[in-house]
N, C-alpha and C positions, 0 to 999 in steps of 0.2 A: 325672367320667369317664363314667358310667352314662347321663349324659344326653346330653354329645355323642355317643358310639357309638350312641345311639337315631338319629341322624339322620343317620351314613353308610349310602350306600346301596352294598353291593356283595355280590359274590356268597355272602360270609360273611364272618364276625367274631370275634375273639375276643381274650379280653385276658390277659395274660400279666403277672401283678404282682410286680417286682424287688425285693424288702425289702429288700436289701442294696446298695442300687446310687444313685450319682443321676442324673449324665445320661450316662454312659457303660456304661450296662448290660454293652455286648458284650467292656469290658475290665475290667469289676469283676466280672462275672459272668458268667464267658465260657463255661462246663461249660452252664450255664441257659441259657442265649443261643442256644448251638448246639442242646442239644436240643428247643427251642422251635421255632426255624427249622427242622430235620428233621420234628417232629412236628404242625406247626400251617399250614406255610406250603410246602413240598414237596411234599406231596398235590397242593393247588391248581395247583401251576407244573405236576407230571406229567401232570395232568388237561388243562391247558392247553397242553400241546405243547412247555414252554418247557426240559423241562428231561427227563431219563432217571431213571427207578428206580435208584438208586446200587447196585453190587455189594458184598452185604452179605459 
């Protein structure tokens, strides 16, 4: 894993490791899932025009 992510190239990265899960992460570990997506990949879309600061 450590070495394919060495050779995407984008504006940033990061890995997010599901111990409990196998390929259905977002329904075996849906609490982790969403907070991941809030905290790792939201920034990036706000940043990016794509999406609004949610009403906390």
């Amino acid at each position: 894993m450590a070495r394919w992510l060495e050779t995407v190239t984008a504006p940033a990265t990061h890995v997010v490791w599901f111990e409990n899960s196998a390929h259905l992460c977002m329904f075996e570990e849906p609490g982790k899932f969403l907070v991941s997506l809030v905290t790792h990949a939201l920034p990036h879309a706000v940043a990016a025009g794509e999406s609004k600061t949610p009403a906390m």
